[in-house]
C-alpha positions in Angstrom: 3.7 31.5 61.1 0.4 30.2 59.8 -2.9 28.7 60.5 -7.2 29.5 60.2 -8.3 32.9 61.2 -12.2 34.4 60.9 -12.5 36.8 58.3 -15.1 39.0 57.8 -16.8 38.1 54.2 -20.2 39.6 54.1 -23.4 40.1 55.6 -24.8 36.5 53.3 -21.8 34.4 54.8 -20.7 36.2 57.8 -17.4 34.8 59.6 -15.3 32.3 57.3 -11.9 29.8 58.0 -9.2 31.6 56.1 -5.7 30.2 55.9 -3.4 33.0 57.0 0.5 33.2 56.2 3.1 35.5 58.2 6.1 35.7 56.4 8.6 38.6 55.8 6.3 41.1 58.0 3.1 40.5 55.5 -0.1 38.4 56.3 -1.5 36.9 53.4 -5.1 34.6 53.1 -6.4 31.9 51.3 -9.3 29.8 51.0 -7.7 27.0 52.0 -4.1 25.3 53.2 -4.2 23.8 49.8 -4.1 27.3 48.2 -1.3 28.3 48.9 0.6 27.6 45.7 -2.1 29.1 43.9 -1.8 32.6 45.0 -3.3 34.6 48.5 -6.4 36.2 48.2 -5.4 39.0 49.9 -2.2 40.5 52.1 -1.6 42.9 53.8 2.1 44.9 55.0 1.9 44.9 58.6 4.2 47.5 58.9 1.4 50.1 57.7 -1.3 48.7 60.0 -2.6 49.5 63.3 -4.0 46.7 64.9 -6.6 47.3 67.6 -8.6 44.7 69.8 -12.4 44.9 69.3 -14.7 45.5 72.1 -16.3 43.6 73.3 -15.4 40.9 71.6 -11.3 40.5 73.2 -10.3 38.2 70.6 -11.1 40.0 67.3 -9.0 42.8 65.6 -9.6 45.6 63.7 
């Protein structure tokens, strides 16, 4: 699974389009769709997190 999510940069640039990748139970992000062959940013295990919504904003996590 993969498409743009909002992540949280900074207080400067505030929300910014990620590309997100699921694959194998880990959620990597990129700048772009384009990136992708060039290495994610950033990933996470999901198995180790715990995902909460964000009040009171229903579609964010946490």
């Amino acid at each position: 699974m993969e498409g743009i999510l909002y992540k949280w940069t900074n207080y400067m640039t505030g929300w910014q389009p990620r590309w997100f990748v699921l694959e194998n139970g880990v959620i990597s992000y990129y700048d772009s769709e384009d990136d992708v062959g060039k290495g994610s940013k950033g990933s996470i295990k999901m198995s180790v997190c715990d995902i909460k919504g964000c009040s009171p904003r229903p579609l964010f996590v946490t």
